[in-house]
C-alpha positions in Angstrom: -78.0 6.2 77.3 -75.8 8.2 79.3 -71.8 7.5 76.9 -69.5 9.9 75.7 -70.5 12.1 72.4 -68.2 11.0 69.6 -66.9 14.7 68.4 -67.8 13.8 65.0 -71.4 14.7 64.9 -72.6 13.0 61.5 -74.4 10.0 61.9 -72.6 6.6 61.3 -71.4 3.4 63.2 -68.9 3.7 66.0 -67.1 1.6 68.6 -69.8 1.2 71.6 -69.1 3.5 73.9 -70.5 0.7 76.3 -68.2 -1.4 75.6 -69.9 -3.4 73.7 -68.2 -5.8 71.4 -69.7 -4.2 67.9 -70.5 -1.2 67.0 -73.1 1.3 67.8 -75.1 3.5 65.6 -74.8 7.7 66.7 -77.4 9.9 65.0 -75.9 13.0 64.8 -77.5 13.9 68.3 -77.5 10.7 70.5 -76.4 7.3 70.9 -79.5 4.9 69.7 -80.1 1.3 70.4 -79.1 -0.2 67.0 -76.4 -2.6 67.4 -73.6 -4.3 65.4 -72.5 -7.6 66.3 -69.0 -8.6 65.2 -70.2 -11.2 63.5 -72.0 -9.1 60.9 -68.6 -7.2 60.7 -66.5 -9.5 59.4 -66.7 -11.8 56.1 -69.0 -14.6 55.6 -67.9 -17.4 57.9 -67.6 -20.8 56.1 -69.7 -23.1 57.7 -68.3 -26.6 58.2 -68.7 -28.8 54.5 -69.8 -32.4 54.6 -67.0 -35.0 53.9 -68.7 -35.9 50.4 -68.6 -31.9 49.1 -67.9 -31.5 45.2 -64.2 -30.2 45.3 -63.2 -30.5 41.5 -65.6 -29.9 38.7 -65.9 -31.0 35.3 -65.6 -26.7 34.4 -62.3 -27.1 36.6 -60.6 -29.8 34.6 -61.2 -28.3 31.2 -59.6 -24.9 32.2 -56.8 -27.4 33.4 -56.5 -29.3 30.3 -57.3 -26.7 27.6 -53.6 -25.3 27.4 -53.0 -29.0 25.1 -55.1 -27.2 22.4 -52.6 -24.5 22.6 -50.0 -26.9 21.9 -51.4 -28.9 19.3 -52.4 -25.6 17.6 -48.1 -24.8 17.7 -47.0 -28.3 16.7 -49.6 -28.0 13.6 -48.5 -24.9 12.3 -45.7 -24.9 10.1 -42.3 -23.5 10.9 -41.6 -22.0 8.3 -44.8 -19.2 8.4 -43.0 -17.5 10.7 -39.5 -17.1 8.4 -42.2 -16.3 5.8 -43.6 -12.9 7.2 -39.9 -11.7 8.1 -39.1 -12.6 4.6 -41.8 -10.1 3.4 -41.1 -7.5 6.0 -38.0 -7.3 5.5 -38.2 -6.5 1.6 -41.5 -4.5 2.0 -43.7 -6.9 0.0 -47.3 -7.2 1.5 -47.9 -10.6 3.2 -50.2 -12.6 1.6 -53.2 -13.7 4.1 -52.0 -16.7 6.2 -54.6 -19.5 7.2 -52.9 -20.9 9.6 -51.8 -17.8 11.6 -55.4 -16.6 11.3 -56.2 -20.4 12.8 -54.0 -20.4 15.9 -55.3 -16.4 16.8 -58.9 -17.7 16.7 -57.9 -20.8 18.9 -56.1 -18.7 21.5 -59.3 -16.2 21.3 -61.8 -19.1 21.9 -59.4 -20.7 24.8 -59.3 -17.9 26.4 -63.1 -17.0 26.4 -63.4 -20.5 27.4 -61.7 -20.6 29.9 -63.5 -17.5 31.4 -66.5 -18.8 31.0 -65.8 -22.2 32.4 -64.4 -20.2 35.6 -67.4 -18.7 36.1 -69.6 -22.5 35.8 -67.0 -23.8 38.5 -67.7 -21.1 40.9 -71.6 -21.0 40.9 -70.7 -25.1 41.5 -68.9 -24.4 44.3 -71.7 -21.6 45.9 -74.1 -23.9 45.4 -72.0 -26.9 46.8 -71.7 -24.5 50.4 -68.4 -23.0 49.5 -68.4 -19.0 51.4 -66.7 -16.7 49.1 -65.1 -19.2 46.8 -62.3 -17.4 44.3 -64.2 -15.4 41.8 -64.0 -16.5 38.3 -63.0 -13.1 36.9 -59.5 -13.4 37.9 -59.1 -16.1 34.5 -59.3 -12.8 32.7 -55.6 -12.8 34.2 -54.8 -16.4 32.9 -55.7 -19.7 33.2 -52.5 -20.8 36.0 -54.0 -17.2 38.1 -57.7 -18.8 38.4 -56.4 -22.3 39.0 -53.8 -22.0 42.1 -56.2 -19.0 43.6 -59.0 -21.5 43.3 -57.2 -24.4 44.7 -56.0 -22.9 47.4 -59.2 -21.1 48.4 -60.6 -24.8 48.5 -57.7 -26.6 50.2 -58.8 -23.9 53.0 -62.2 -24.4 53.1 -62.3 -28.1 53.1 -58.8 -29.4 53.5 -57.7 -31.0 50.1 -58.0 -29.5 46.3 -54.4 -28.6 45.2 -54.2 -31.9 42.7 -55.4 -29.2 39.8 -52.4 -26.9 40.0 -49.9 -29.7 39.9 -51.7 -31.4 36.7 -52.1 -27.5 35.5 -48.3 -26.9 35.6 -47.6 -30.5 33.9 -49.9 -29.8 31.2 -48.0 -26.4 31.0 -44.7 -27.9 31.5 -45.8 -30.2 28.1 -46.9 -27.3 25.8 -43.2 -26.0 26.8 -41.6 -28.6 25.8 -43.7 -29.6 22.9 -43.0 -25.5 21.1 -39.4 -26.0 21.5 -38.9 -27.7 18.3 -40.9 -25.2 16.2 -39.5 -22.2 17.7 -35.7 -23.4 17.0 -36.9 -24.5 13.6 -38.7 -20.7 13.3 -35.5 -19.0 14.8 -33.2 -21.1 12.5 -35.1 -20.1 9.3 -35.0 -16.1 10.6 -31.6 -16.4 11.3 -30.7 -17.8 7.7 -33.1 -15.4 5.9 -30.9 -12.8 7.9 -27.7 -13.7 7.5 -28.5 -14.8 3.5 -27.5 -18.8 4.5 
């Protein structure tokens, strides 16, 4: 092979100094025959999914829907718990254990491995369905909305429909909003009166 001599001399892959579309391999001393195609260069293409592939899962649509745990975990606990450990702060008493704080921590913990775990069961779904690359499931170690919308859209590229989850995701959201506003007013108003001695 009669091509230039890259003036780097380690071996590695260059352009082909053929002009070959890929790249060619240099040995430290001469061009050899081993070959590159663009293909192998790039990522995996997605081949082209039948009509009938899986695009939501039953993993999918209880990461979606686990958030109204959440909220019936707020609306359950009592208002006045919160009040209650300012209270004992604020005159250096020692809080007595609280059941129901202890309750909601353990549901968030178990939500969130949850939903983790459910990522990750959605995704081997989807490789297995055909899917090239689909979004990996450790980005719900982020949050549930992050694995969601990147999953979603990943799909609506690969196959052309698949955003219906974010939009129920940010309703069911939207509702746990909604739903904490009367407890956190009822929370605040009890601070604020334990503050101000009303």
């Amino acid at each position: 092979m009669t091509a230039t001599k890259p003036e780097l001399g380690e071996p590695r892959w260059h352009a082909d100094p053929q002009g070959g579309p890929g790249l060619r391999w240099w040995d430290g001393t001469q061009w050899t025959s081993a070959v590159m195609g663009p293909a192998e260069l790039g990522p995996p293409v997605q081949q082209p999914l039948a009509a009938g592939t899986v695009v939501y899962t039953v993993p999918l649509w209880v990461i979606v829907f686990l958030p109204l745990l959440s909220t019936v975990g707020i609306l359950l606990i009592p208002a006045g718990s919160l009040a209650s450990v300012f209270d004992a702060q604020a005159s250096g008493q020692m809080q007595a254990f609280d059941p129901s704080t202890m309750l909601r921590n353990l549901l968030s913990f178990l939500i969130y491995g949850t939903t983790i775990t459910l990522a990750y069961a959605d995704r081997r779904t989807l490789l297995a369905a055909g899917y090239a690359r689909p979004f990996h499931w450790a980005w719900a170690f982020l949050s549930t909305g992050v694995y969601v919308v990147g999953r979603s859209i990943i799909v609506q590229r690969r196959i052309g429909r698949g955003l219906t989850p974010i939009w129920v995701w940010v309703g069911v959201s939207m509702l746990g909003v909604v739903a904490s506003v009367g407890p956190v007013i009822e929370a605040l108003t009890a601070i604020w009166g334990l503050m101000t001695g009303a």
